[in-house]
C-alpha positions as CSV (number, residue, x, y, z in Angstrom):
1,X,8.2,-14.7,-4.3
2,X,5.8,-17.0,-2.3
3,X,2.4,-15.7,-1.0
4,X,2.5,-13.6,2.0
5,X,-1.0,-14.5,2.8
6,X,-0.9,-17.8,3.2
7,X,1.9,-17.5,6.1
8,X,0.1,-17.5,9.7
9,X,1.8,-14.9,11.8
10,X,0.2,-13.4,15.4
11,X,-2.5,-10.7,14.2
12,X,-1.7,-7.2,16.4
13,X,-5.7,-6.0,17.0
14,X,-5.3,-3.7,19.5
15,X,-2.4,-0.9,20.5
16,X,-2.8,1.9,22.8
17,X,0.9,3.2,23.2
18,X,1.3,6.2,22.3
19,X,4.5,6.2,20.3
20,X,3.9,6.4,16.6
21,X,4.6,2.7,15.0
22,X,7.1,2.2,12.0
23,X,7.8,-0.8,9.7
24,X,10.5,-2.0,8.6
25,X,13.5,-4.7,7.3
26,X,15.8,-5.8,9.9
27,X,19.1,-6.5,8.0
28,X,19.7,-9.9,9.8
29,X,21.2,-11.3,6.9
30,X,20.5,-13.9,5.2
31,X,17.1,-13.4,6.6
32,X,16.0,-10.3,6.5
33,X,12.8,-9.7,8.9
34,X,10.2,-7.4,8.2
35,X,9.4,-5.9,11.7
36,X,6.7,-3.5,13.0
37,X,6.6,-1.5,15.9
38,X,9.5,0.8,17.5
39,X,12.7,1.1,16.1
40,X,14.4,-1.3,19.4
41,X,11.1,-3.4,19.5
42,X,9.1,-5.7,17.0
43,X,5.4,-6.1,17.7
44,X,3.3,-9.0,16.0
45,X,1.5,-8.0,12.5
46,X,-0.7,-9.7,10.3
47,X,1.1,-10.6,6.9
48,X,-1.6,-9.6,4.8
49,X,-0.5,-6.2,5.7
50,X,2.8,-6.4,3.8
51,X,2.0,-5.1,0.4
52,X,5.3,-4.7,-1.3
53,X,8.7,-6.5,-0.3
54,X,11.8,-6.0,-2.9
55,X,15.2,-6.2,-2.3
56,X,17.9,-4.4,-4.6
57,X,21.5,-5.3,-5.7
58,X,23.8,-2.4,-6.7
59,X,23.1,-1.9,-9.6
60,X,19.3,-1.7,-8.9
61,X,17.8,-4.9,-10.1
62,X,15.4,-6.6,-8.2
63,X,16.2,-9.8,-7.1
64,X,14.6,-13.3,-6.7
65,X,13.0,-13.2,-2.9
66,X,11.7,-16.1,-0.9
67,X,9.3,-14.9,1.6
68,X,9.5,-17.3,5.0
69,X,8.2,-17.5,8.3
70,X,10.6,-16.5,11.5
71,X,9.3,-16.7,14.7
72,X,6.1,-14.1,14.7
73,X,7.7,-12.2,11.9
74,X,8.5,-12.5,8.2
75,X,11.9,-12.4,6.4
76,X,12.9,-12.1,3.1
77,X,15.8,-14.5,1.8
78,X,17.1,-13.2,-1.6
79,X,19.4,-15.0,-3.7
80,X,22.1,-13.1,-3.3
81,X,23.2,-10.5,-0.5
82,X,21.2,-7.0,-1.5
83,X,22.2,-3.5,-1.4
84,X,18.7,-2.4,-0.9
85,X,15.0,-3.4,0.6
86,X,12.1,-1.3,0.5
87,X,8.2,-1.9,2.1
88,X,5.7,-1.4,1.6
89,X,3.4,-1.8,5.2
90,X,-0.4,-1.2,5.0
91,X,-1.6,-1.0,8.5
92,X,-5.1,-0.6,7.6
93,X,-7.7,1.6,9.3
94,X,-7.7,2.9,13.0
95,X,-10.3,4.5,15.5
96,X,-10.3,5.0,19.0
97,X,-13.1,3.7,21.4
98,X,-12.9,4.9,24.9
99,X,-9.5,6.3,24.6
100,X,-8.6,3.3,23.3
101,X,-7.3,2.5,19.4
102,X,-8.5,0.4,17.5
103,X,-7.6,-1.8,14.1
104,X,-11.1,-0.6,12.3
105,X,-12.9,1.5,10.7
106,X,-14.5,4.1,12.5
107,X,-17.9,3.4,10.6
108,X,-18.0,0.1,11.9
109,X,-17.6,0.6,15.7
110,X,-20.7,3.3,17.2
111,X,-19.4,6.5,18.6
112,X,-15.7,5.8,17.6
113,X,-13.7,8.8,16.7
114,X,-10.1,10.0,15.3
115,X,-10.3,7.5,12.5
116,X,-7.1,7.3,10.3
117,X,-5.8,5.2,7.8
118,X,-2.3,3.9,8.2
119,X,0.6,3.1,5.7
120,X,4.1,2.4,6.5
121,X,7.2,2.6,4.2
122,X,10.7,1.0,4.8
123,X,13.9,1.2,3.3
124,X,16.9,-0.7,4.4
125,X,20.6,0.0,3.2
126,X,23.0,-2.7,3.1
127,X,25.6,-1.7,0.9
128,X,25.9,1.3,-0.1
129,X,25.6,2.0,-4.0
130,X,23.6,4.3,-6.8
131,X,20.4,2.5,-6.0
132,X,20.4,3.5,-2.3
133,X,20.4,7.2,-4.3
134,X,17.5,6.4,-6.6
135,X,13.8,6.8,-5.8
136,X,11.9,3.6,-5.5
137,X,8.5,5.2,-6.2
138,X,7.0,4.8,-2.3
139,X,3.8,7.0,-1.9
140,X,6.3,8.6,0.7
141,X,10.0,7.7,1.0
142,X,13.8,9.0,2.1
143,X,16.2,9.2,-0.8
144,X,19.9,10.0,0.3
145,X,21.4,12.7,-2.0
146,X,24.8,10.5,-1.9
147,X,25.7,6.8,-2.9
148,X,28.2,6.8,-0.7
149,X,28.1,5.9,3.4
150,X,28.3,8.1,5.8
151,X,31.1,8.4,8.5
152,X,30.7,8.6,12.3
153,X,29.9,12.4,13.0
154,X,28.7,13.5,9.4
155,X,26.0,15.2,8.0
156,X,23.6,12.7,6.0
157,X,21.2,14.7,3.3
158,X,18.3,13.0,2.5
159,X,15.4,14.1,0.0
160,X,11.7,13.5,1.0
161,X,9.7,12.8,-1.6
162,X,5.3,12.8,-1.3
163,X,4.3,10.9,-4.6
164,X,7.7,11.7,-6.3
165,X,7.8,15.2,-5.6
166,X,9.6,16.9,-2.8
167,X,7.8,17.6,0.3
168,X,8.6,20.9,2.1
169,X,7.9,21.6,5.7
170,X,8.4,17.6,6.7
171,X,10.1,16.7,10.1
172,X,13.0,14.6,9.9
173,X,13.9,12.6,12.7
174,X,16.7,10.5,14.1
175,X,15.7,8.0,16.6
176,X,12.2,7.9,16.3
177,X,9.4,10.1,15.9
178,X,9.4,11.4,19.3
179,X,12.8,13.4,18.3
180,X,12.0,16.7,20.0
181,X,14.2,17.7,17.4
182,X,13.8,17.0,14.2
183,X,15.1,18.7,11.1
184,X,12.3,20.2,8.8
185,X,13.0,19.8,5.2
186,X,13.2,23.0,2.7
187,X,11.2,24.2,-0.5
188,X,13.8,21.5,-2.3
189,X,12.2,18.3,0.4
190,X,16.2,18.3,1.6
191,X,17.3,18.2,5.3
192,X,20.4,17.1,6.4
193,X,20.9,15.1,10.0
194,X,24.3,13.9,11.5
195,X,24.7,10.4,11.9
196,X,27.0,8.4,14.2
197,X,28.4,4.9,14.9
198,X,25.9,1.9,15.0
199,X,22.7,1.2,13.4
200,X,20.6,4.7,12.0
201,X,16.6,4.8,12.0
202,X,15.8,8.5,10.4
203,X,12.3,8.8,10.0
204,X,9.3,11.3,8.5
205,X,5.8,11.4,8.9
206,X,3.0,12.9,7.0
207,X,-0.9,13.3,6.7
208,X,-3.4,14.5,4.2
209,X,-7.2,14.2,4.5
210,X,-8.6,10.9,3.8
211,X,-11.6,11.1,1.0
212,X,-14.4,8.5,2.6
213,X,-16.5,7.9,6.0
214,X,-13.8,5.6,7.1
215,X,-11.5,7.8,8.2
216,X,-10.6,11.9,8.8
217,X,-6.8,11.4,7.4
218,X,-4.2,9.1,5.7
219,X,-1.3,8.7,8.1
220,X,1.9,7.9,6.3
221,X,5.6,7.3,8.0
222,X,8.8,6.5,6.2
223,X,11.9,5.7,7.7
224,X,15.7,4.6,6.3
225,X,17.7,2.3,8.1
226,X,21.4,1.5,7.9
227,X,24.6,1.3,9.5
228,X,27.2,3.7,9.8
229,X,30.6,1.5,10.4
């Protein structure tokens, strides 16, 4: 896998929409761009913040990944066509000045407040198979309880896992994290959320307090993306 760090994308410093951000993996096949921002937008990044990038066959072995530049972005080119990616996004420490956020820590900006820290987890389906099933072992992720792909109209179940363990109480969403409906998960971490036709972003959000002057929490989103044919 070649070294992320060394590729020069645009670096995002600033953002004061107020629609939570996701990452994720684009399945643009052969490339396979890691994007950050809304689900129907991508936003430049630095590519330092991409801690973890592995893409899955079938069976559930990693595969051999080339990591190259595209356009602001950067996609992943495994060696042969994967059932599964998963990433890991750290978006690093955030405060707001002025009403205004910002891509620090609140100690090192006077009177800034609402500091955070902020990590991002994708997963991408391709082809559905047992390792889209499996956990991956993401501080916060969205295993489905099936193998097998969804139809048009049905009810996906998903597990939501906080540090391998189910977490009750979590909002599922489909469509973003602005869903004014979301489905909350049960003492078991399981929700279930119909799907339909076309390209599927469900997503889950959690926070915990964050131990250090930095910042007052650790913000985490997961989301799953795939197709439903």
């Amino acid at each position: 896998m070649r070294p992320i760090s060394v590729l020069g994308l645009a670096i995002l410093t600033c953002v004061t929409t107020a629609r939570a951000h996701d990452a994720w993996v684009e399945p643009e096949g052969p490339r396979y761009a890691v994007s950050y921002g809304h689900s129907d937008r991508s936003d430049p990044y630095e590519a330092k913040k991409i801690k973890k990038l592995v893409a899955y066959d079938a069976a559930g072995k990693v595969l051999q990944t080339t990591l190259v530049a595209d356009g602001e972005r950067l996609a992943a080119e495994p060696a042969t066509k994967p059932a599964m990616l998963v990433l890991d996004f750290d978006n690093g420490f955030w405060c707001k000045v002025d009403g205004k956020s910002r891509n620090q820590p609140k100690t090192e900006i006077p009177g800034a407040t609402d500091g955070s820290r902020s990590w991002k987890f994708g997963k991408t389906i391709v082809l559905w198979s047992g390792a889209a099933s499996r956990p991956t072992g993401q501080k916060l992720e969205l295993v489905p309880v099936a193998d097998a792909a969804p139809r048009d109209g049905e009810a996906l179940v998903v597990t939501v896992l906080y540090e391998g363990k189910p977490l009750a109480g979590a909002k599922v969403t489909l469509g973003g994290h602005d869903d004014d409906k979301p489905v909350v998960t049960g003492d078991d971490g399981k929700a279930s959320v119909v799907v339909h036709r076309g390209r599927q972003m469900i997503g889950v959000s959690h926070s915990v307090p964050w131990d250090g002057p930095e910042a007052d929490k650790l913000n985490m989103a997961a989301n799953l993306l795939f197709v439903v044919r």
